[in-house]
C-alpha positions as YAML, in Angstrom:
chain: A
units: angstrom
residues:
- id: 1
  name: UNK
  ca: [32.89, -18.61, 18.12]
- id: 2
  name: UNK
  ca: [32.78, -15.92, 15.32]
- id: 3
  name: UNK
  ca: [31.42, -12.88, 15.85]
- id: 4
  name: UNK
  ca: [31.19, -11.33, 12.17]
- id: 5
  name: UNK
  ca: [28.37, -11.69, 10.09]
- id: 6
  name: UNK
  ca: [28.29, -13.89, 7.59]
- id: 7
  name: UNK
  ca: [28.43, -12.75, 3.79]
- id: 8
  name: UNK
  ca: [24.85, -11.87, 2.64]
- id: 9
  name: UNK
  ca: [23.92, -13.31, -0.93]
- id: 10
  name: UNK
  ca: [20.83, -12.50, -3.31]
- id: 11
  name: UNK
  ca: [18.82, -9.32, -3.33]
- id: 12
  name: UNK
  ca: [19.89, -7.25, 0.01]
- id: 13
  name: UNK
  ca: [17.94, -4.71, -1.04]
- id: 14
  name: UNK
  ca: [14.62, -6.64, -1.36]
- id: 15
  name: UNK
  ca: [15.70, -8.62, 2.04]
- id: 16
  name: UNK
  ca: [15.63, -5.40, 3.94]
- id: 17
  name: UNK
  ca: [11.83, -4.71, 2.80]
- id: 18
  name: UNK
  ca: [10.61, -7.92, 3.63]
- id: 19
  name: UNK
  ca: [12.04, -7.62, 6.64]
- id: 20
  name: UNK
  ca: [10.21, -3.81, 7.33]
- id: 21
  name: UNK
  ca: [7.29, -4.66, 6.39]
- id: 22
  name: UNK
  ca: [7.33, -7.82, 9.01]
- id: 23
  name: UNK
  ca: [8.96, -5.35, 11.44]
- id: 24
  name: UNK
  ca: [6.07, -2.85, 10.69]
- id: 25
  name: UNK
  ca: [3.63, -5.72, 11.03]
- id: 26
  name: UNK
  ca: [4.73, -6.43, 14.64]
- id: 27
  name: UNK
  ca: [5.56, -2.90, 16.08]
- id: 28
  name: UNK
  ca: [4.20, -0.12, 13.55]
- id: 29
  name: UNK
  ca: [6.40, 2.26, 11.32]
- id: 30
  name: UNK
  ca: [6.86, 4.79, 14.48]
- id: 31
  name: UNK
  ca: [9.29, 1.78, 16.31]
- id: 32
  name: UNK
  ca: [11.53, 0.93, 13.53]
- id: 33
  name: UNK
  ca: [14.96, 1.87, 13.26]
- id: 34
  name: UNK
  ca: [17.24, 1.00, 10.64]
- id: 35
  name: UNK
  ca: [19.87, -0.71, 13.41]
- id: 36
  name: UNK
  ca: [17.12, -3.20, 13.99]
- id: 37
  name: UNK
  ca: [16.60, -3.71, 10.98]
- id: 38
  name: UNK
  ca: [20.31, -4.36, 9.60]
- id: 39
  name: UNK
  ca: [20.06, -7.17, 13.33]
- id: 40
  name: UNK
  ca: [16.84, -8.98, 12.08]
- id: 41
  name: UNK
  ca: [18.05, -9.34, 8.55]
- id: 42
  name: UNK
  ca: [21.78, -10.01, 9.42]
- id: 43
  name: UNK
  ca: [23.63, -7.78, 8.18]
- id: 44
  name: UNK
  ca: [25.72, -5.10, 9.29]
- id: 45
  name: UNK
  ca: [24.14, -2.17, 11.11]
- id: 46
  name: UNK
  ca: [25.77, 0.33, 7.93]
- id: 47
  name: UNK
  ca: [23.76, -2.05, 5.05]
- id: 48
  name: UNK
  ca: [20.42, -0.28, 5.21]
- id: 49
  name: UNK
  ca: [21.55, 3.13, 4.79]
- id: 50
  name: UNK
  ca: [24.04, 1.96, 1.84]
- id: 51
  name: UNK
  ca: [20.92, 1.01, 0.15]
- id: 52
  name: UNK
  ca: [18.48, 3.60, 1.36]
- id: 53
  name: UNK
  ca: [20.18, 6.59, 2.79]
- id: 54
  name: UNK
  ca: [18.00, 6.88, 5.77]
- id: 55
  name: UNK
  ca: [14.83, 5.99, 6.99]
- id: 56
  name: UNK
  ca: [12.62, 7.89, 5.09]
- id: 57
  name: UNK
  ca: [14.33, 6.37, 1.99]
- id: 58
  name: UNK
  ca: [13.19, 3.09, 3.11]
- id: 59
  name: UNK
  ca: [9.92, 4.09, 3.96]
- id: 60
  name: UNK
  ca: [10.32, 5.81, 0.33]
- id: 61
  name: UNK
  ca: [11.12, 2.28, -1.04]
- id: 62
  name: UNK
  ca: [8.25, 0.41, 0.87]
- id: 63
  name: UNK
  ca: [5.57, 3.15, -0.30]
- id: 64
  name: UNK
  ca: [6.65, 2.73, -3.95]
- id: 65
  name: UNK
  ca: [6.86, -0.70, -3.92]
- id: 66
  name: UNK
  ca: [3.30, -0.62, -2.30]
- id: 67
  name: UNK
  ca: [2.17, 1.43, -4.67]
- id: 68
  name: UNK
  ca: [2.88, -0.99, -7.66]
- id: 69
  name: UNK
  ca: [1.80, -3.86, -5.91]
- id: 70
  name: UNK
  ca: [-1.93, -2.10, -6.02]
- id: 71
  name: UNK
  ca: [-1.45, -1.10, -9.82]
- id: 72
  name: UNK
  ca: [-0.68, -4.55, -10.33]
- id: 73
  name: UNK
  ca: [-3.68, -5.70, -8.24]
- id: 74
  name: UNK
  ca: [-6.02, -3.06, -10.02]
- id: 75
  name: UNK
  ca: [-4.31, -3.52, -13.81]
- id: 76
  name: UNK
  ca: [-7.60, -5.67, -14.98]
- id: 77
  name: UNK
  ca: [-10.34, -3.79, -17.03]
- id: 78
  name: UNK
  ca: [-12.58, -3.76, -14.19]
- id: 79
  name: UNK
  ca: [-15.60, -2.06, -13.29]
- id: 80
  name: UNK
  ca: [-14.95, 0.69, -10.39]
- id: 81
  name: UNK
  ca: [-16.69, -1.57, -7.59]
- id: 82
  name: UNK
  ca: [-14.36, -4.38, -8.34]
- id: 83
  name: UNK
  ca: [-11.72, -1.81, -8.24]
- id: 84
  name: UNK
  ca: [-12.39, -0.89, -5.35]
- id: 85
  name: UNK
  ca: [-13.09, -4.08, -3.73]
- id: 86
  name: UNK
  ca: [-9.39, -5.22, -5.44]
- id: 87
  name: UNK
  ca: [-8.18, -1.90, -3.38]
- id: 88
  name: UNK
  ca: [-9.66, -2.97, 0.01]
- id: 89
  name: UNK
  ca: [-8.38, -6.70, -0.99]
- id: 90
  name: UNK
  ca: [-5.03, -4.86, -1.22]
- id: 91
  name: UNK
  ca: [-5.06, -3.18, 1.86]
- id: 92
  name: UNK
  ca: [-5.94, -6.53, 3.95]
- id: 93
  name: UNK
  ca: [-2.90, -8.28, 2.21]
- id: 94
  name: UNK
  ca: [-0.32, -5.96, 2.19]
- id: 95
  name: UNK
  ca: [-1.53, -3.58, 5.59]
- id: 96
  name: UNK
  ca: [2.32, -2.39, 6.33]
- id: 97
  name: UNK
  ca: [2.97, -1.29, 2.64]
- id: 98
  name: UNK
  ca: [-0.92, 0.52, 2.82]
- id: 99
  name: UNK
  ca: [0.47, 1.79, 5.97]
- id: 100
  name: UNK
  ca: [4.02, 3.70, 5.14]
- id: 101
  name: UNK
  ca: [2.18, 4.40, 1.63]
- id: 102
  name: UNK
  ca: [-0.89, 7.14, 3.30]
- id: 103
  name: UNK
  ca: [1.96, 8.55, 5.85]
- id: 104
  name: UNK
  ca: [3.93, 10.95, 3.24]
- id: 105
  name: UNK
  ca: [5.32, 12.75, 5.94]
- id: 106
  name: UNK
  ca: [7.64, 9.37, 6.41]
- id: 107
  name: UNK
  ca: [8.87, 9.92, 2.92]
- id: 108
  name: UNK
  ca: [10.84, 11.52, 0.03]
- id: 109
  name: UNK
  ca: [8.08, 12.76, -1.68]
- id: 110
  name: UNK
  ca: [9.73, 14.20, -4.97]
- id: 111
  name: UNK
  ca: [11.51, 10.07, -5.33]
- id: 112
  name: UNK
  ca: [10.92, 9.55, -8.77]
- id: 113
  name: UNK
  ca: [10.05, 6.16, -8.52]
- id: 114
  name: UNK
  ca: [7.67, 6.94, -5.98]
- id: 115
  name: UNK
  ca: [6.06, 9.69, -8.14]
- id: 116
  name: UNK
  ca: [5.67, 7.04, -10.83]
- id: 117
  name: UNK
  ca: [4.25, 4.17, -8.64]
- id: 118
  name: UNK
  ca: [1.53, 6.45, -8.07]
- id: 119
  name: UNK
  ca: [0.73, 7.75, -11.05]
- id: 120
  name: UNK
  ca: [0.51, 4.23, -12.46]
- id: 121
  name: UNK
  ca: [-1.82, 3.33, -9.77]
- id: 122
  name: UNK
  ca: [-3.87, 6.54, -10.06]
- id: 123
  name: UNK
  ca: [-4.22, 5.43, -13.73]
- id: 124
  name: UNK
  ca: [-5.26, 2.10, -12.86]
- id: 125
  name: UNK
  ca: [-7.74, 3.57, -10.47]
- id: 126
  name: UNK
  ca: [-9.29, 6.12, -13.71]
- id: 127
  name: UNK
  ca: [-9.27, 3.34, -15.75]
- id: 128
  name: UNK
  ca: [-12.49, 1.95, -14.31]
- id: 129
  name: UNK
  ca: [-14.11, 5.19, -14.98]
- id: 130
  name: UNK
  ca: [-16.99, 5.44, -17.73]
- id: 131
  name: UNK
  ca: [-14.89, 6.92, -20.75]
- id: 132
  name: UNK
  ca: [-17.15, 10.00, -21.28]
- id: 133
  name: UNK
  ca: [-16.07, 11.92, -18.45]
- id: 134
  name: UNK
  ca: [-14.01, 15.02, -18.95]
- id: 135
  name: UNK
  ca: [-10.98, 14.80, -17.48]
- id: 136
  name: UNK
  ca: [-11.94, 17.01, -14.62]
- id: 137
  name: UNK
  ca: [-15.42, 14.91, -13.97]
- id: 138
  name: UNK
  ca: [-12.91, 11.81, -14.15]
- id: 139
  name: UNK
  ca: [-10.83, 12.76, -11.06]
- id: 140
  name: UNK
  ca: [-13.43, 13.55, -9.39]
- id: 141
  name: UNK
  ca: [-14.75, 10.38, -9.60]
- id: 142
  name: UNK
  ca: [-11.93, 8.77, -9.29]
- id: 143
  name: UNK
  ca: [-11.23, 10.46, -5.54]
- id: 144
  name: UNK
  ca: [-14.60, 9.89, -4.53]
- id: 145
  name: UNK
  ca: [-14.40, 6.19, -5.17]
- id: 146
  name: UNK
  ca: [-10.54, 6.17, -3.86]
- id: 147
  name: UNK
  ca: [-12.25, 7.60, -1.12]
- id: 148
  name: UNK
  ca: [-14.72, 5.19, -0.35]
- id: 149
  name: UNK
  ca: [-12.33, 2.28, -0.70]
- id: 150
  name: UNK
  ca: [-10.11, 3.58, 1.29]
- id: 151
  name: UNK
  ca: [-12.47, 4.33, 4.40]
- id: 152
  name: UNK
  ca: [-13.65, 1.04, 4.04]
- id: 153
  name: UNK
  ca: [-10.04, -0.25, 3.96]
- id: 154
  name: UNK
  ca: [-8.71, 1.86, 7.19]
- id: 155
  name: UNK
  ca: [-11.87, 0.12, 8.63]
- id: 156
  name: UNK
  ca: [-11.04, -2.67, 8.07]
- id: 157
  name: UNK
  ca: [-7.34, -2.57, 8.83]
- id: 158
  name: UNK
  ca: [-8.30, -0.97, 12.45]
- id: 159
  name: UNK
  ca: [-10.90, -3.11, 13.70]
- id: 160
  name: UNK
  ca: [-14.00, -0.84, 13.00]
- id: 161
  name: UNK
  ca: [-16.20, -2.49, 11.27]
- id: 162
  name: UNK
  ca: [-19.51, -3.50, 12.71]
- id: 163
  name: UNK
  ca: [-19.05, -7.42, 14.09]
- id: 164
  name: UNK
  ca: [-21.28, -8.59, 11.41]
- id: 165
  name: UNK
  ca: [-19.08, -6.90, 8.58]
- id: 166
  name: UNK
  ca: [-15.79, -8.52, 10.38]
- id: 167
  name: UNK
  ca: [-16.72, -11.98, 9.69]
- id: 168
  name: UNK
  ca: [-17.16, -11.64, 5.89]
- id: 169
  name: UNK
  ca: [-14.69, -11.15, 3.34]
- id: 170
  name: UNK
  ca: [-13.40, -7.95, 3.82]
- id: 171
  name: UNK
  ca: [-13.68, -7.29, -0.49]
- id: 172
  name: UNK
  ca: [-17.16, -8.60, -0.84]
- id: 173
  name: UNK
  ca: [-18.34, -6.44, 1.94]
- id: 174
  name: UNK
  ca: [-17.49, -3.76, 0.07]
- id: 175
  name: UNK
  ca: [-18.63, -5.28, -3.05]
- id: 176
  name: UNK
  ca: [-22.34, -4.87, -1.38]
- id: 177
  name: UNK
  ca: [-21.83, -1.92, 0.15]
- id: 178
  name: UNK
  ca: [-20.41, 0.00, -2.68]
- id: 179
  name: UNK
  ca: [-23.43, -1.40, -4.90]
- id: 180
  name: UNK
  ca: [-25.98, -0.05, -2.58]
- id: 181
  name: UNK
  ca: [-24.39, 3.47, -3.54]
- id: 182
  name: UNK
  ca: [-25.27, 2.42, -7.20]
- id: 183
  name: UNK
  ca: [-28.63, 4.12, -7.26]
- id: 184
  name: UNK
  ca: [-30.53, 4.23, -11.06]
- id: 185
  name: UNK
  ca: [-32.75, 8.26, -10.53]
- id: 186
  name: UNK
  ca: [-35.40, 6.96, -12.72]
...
């Protein structure tokens, strides 16, 4: 019987983050190590660090590619509640990128494509805002209602909802709840 590993085709790179995140899934970000890693993908134990350096660079990789995946889910000209119900839908679907992505001290922080993934979700995020805001009053906004979403999220994602909030959709929850913030003065 052979002991080498056989010849890995297609997209290492993208192998080795689905296999994280399912890593991340089962054991958190704290318990992975790039050795187990190169075993559950097959590889050798030197392939993750050709394509990431070191474990930060992965976690680099995952929070980037976590990042675009909620631009992409926010990229609709949407009002901010549905924003941030699509940001709490985000969370619930992709919970080890939303993890790595809020723990910068697991990362390269000045990685380019990091830096752009979240500006192009930040953007994404302003984009819901009402277009006669000043720039400052926009970013305000746009942190108070990141905010929101993603308390609601972490909520969510940790079990602490109320039990009558766990059994509904985790998005239109929020949906309701953020509307009941929606209060007309007059």
């Amino acid at each position: 019987m052979s002991t080498e590993r056989p010849y890995h085709h297609g997209d290492l790179r993208q192998t080795l983050l689905v296999a994280a995140v399912e890593m991340i899934a089962e054991n958190g970000p704290a318990q992975l190590s790039l050795r187990d890693l190169a075993r559950r993908a097959g590889v050798s134990h030197a392939a993750p660090r050709h394509h990431f350096k070191d474990k930060a660079g992965l976690f680099t990789a995952l929070a980037a590619e976590g990042y675009r995946l909620l631009a992409e889910a926010l990229a609709d000209d949407l009002a901010l509640i549905e924003l941030g119900a699509r940001y709490v839908g985000f969370a619930v679907a992709h919970p080890s990128h939303f993890e790595v992505m809020h723990q910068p001290d697991r990362c390269h922080l000045d990685d380019p494509d990091l830096l752009a993934a979240k500006a192009r979700a930040w953007d994404s995020l302003r984009a819901g805002l009402p277009s006669t805001l000043d720039d400052a009053e926009a970013n305000r906004a746009a942190l108070a209602a990141w905010s929101i979403a993603h308390g609601f999220a972490t909520l969510c994602l940790t079990g602490n909802l109320p039990a009558a909030a766990r059994d509904r959709d985790p998005a239109e929850e929020f949906r309701e709840i953020a509307g009941l913030l929606d209060v007309d003065p007059d």
